[in-house]
N, C-alpha and C positions, 0 to 999 in steps of 0.2 A: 502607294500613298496617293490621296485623290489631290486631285488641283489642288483644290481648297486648301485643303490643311498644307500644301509647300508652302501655296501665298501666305496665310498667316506665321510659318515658320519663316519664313523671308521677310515676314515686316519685324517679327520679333527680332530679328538678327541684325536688322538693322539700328530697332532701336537704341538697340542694348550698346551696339557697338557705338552711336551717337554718342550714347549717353558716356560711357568710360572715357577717358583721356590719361596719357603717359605724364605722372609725375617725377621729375626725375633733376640729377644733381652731376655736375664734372666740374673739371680745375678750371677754372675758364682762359686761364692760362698753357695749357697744353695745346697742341699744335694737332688739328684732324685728318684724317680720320681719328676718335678715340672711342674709347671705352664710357658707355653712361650708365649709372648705376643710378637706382629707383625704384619706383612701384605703379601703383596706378587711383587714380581719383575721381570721382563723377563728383556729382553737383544735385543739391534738393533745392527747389523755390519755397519759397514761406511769402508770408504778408509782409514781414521784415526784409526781406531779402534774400537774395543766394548763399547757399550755405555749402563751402566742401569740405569734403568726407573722406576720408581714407583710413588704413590700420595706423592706432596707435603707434606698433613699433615700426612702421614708415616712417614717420616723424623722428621717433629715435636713434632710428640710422642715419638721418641725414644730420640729425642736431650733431652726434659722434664724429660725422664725416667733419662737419664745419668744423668741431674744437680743434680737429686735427690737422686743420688745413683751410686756411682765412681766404683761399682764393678759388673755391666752391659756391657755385653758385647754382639754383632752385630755378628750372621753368617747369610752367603745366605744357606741356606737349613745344610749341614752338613760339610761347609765347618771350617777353623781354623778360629780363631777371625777377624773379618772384621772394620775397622775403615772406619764406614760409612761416617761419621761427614768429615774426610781428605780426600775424595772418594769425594765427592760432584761438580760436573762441576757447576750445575745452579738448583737456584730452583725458583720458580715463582709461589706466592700464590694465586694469582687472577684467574688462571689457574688448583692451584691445581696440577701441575706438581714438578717433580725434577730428574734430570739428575748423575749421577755419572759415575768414571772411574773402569774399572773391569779388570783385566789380563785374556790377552786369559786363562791362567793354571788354575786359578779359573772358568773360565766358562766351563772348561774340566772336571775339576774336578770333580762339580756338578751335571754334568751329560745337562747342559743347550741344547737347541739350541737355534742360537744367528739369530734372524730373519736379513737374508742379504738381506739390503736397498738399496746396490751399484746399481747404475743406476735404483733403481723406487723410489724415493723420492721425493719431497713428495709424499705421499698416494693419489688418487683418490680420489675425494668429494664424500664422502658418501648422497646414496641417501634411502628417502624412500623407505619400502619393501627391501631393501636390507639385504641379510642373513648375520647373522654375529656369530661370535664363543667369549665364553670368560669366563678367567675362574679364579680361586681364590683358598685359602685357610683358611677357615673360623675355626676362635679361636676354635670354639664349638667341632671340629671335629678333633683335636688333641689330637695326645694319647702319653706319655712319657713314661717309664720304669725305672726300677731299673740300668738295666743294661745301662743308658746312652743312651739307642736307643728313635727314637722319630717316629711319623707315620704320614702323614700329611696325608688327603684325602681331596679330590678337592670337589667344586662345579663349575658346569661346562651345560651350556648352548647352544642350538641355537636359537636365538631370529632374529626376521625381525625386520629394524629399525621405529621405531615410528616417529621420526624428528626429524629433526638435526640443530643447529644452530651452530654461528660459531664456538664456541666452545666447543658445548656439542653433541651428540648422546645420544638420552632417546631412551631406550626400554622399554616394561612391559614384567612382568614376571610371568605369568598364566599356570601355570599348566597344564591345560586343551587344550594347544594353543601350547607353547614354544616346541621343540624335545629336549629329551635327549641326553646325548653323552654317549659315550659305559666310558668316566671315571669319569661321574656320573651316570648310570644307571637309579637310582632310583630318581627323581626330590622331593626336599624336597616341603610343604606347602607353601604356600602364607603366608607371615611375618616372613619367616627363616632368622633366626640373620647372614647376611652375614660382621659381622663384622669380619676382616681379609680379605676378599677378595679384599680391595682397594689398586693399583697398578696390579691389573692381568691384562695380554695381552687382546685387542681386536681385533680380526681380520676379517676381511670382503674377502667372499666366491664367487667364482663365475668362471665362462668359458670363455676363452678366445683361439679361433681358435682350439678348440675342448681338452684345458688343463684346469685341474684344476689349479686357480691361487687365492694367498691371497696376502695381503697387511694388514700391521699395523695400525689400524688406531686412537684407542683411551685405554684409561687405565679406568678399572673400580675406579668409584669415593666415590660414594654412593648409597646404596640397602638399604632394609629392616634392620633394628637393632633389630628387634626382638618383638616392640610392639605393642599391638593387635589395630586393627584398626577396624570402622564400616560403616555401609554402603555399596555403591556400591566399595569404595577404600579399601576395604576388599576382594575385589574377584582377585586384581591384583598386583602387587607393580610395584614403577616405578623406573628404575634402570637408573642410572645417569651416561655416558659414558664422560669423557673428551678425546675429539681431541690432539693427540702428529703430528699433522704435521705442529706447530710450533717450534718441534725440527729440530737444524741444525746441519748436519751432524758432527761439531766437539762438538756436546752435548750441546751447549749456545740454551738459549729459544728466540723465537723471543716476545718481551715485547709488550702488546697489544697496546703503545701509539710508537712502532716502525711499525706498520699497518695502519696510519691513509694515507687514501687516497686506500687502498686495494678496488678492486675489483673483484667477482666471476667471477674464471674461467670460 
């Protein structure tokens, strides 16, 4: 692999990772080190403002966790208490999507970058072969302390797209095939529990007039959970991309029964 292509694969690895952040929810009443259970979330700019992003059913584990338990409480990575529930723009479960409001000062805070959509929205149709980045925060890989500090590490990929339909981007995930990024190094096994990584950024890579350029194009949905599998679907997993370029720039989804009559660009 020549220079070249590390440093652009080292800036992508970075960005990506910038871009994701740990969304996540505990008792706030339990006593640490504990257990935090969550997902992951990035961040779109618009002319309106910051918009965050993550899966659908993120949101409805946490709404579930709340009913069941009034002293659970919602940060984005280390930020103060978050009230996801009142944050919520749109969420659209056929989609798998959900939309919320974020202040610029929390996405400072955090340390985010807020991928600016102003004037290239929507995203390019993703095609075939096309290289793409994305990345997550998987439960298994958190570490809490005495002292109230928490550690997230990432899983983090460059996969080519396998195909795309309207609403989904599958890639597989082989070892053997997929490149690493420098903020996973080490690429886990075939059936790595990536529960936690759904809502992580995905972004799609490429050259335009001799610059590197990305675009947002889908949120990871569903990977591997962890159980062993045989056969030839043992040597791959197939990782479930949902498309966000039926979000509108003031956060509302576009509802698939408001597309009837769409045709590809």
């Amino acid at each position: 692999m020549t220079s070249n292509m590390q440093a652009v694969q080292q800036e992508v690895a970075a960005l990506t990772l910038a871009v994701a952040r740990p969304l996540i929810w505990h008792d706030r009443t339990e006593g640490w080190p504990k257990h935090l259970d969550g997902a992951t979330c990035f961040f779109l700019r618009f002319d309106s403002g910051i918009i965050g992003v993550t899966a659908d059913h993120v949101v409805a584990a946490f709404e579930s966790a709340l009913a069941g338990n009034s002293d659970i409480v919602c940060q984005l990575r280390n930020s103060p208490a978050f009230d996801l529930l009142a944050a919520i723009i749109a969420r659209e479960a056929v989609r798998d999507i959900a939309t919320f409001s974020v202040p610029e000062a929390v996405v400072s805070a955090i340390g985010a970058i807020p991928l600016d959509c102003r004037g290239s929205w929507p995203p390019p149709e993703p095609q075939p072969s096309w290289l793409l980045s994305a990345c997550g925060f998987p439960e298994s890989m958190r570490t809490t302390r005495s002292d109230r500090s928490a550690e997230f590490q990432a899983w983090g990929a460059l996969a080519a797209v396998e195909d795309v339909t309207r609403d989904e981007i599958l890639i597989t995930y082989d070892p053997t095939i997929v490149k690493p990024m420098a903020l996973a190094p080490t690429l886990p096994p075939v059936g790595f529990n990536m529960s936690g990584c759904s809502g992580g950024p995905v972004l799609v890579h490429g050259n335009r007039n001799g610059l590197h350029r990305w675009f947002a194009v889908a949120l990871i949905a569903e990977g591997s959970n962890g159980q062993h599998k045989q056969g030839v679907a043992a040597e791959f997993d197939l990782i479930r991309l949902r498309r966000i370029d039926v979000i509108q720039p003031d956060g509302t989804i576009k509802r698939p029964e408001e597309e009837l009559g769409w045709l590809p660009r």
